[in-house]
C-alpha positions, 0 to 999 in steps of 0.5 A, a space after each residue: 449496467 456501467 461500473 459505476 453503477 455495480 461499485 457503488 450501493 444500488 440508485 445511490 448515483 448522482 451525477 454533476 458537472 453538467 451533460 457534455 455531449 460525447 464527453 466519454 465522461 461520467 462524475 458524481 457521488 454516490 455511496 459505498 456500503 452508505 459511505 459517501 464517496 466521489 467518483 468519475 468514469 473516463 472511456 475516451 479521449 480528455 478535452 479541457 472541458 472533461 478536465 474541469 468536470 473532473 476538477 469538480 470531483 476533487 473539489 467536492 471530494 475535498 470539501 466532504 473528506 471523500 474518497 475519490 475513485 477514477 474509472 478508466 478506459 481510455 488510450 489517452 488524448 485525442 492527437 488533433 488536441 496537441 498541447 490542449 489535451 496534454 494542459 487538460 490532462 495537467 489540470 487533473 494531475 494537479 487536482 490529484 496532487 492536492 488531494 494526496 494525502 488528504 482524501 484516499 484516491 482508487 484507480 480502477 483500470 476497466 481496459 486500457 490507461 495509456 499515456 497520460 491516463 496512466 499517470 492518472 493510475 499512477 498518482 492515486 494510492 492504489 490501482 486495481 485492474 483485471 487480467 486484461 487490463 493494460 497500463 503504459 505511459 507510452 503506447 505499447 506500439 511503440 514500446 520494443 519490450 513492453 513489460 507486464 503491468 508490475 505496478 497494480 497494487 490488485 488484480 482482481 477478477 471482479 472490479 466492482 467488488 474489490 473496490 467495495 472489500 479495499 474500502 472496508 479496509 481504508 479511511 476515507 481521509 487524514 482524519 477519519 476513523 471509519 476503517 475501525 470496525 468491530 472484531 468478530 475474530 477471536 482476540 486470543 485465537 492462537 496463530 497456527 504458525 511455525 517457525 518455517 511459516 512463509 511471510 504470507 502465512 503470518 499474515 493470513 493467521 494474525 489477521 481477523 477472519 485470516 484475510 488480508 489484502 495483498 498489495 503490489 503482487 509482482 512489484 518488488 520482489 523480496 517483500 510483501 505489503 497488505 492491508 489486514 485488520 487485527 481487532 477491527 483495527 486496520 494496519 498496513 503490513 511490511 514483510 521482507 522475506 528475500 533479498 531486498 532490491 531498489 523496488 522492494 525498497 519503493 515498495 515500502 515506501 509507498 505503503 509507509 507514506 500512505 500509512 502515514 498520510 492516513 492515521 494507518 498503524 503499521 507492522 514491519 515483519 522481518 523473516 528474512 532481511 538481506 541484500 541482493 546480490 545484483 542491486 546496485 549499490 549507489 541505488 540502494 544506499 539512496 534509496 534505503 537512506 529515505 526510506 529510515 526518513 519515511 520510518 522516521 516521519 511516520 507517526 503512526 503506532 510502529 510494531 516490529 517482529 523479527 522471526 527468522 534472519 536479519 543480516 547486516 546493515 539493514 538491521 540498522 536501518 530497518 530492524 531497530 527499535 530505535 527508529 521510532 518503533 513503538 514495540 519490538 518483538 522477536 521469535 525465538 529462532 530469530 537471529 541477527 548477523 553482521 553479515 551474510 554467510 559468503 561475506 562474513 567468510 570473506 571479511 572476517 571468517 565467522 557471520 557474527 550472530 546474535 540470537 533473539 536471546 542475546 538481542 534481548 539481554 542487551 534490551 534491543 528486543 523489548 519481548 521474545 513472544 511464542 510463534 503460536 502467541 502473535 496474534 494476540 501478542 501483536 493485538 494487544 500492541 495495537 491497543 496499547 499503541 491505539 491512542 498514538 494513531 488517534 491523536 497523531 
């Protein structure tokens, strides 16, 4: 059975675009627990006539607000092709641009994306590989340190049913309100957190059934991002809790602009926001200067919880209320400081902190709430805010 077959629901397969012989190409439609999705599997070499059977794909994909999930296994373009394989690989680039923001696109790497069909990986929103599976843009061959896959948003160890559990999570369009669900979750459950919880562990107990999905595990150090569902309701999560680099910065845009894109309230955790001391500095100022536009242009329900340590200037740019944050919650040991310990001795000989107390009094926190409340704290929020993602 191909992989096609195990993702989607059992005989729900239908296939278009025509028989080409030796195509190492498979496209059609079918259905992900009786949602209509499109879907296309590529396990060789790329021709102008494979690219106009994909094209189709994401043409009817857009026509039925469809998601569209690409199976690869492929080392790139035939080289007898020249330039012909490089304008086929173009075409569905091109096809993937329309479609973003649209449609939610998945790349499932089988074995290997190399070459340009790692840029096919690359321009959907999330890639799941497995253990074995290789994506370069150029062949590793060739490549004097040929780094780990960083950019996998997840590892699975079962393809077929990590596609399956991410649509449960996501929209199938900008318009869609599929990913809204029933709770079976206690709503008033109470988070079995302390102050010394890791990040991944809020995460897990606001969560319903205390499961989330982690996204881009070794991309980005310093933050995480996941997909959860607090009431049935699915939300993106942003959590920092290290020192901030220029990748951890790409990494919440990219969840922020999906998020965006999908009508995808989200939750912005701040346990520990600092600046690394080997980022560069003209990079991150760059960077962090798009990322408050990306915060700003989302207008989707925003929620913030500050619950350990938020120092310096990234308070401004991604710890405020005014950055079109809908609510704006602290624990009660979060502190917030003008500067790290090293540079606050440096400059002016003290850190200039505030705690969530003072924060508060001057009406820059709209609530202090208990570590053990965050979840329904946070859930009750979501619904208040539930009309914003609605109508956006």
């Amino acid at each position: 059975m191909s992989l096609i077959e195990q993702i989607l629901d059992e005989n729900s397969f239908v296939e278009q675009g025509g028989r080409i012989l030796d195509a190492f190409i498979r496209s059609g439609y079918g259905t992900i627990n009786s949602r209509l999705v499109y879907i296309y599997e590529q396990t060789g070499y790329v021709t102008v006539n494979h690219a106009e059977k994909i094209q189709k794909v994401y043409d009817k994909a857009l026509v039925y607000g469809a998601p569209v999930i690409a199976v690869l296994n492929s080392s790139g373009m035939r080289l007898d092709d020249g330039l012909t394989g490089l304008n086929a690989y173009s075409k569905i680039f091109t096809n993937q641009a329309k479609a973003h923001g649209k449609v939610s696109q998945i790349a499932v790497v089988e074995g290997d994306a190399l070459g340009a069909c790692a840029v096919i990986a690359a321009l959907s929103d999330f890639v799941i590989t497995s253990e074995k599976s290789r994506i370069f843009l150029q062949s590793p061959d060739i490549l004097k340190n040929p780094s780990k896959n960083v950019y996998t948003h997840i590892v699975a160890k079962d393809l077929s049913e990590s596609v399956k559990k991410l649509m449960s999570f996501i929209p199938s369009n900008a318009n869609s309100l599929e990913h809204y669900s029933e709770c079976a979750d206690d709503l008033n459950r109470e988070s079995n957190l302390t102050e010394k919880s890791t990040v991944c562990e809020i995460i897990q107990e606001i969560a319903d059934g205390r499961e989330f999905i982690r996204l881009l595990p070794k991309f980005g150090e310093g933050v995480e991002t996941a997909l959860a569902k607090l009431s049935g309701m699915t939300v993106g999560i942003v959590a920092a809790y290290d020192a901030l680099t220029v990748l951890g910065i790409k990494k919440i845009g990219h969840i922020i602009k999906y998020c965006s894109n999908f009508r995808v309230p989200i939750i912005f955790i701040n346990d520990n926001l600092t600046y690394g001391s080997e980022s560069d500095d003209a990079l991150m100022l760059y960077d962090i200067a798009n990322l408050i536009g990306e915060i700003n242009d989302a207008k989707v329900g925003k929620i913030l919880l500050a619950t350990k340590n938020v120092q310096g200037s990234l308070y401004a740019a991604l710890n405020n209320k005014y950055l079109d944050i809908d609510v704006s919650y602290a624990w009660e040991n979060a502190c917030f400081s003008l500067f790290d310990e090293t540079g606050g001795q440096k400059i002016t000989g003290g850190t200039h902190s505030y705690t969530a107390h003072n924060a508060a009094e001057l009406g820059f926190v709209d609530d202090i709430i208990d570590v053990t409340s965050t979840r329904k704290r946070l859930i009750a929020a979501l619904e208040m805010i539930f009309i914003k993602n609605v109508n956006y």
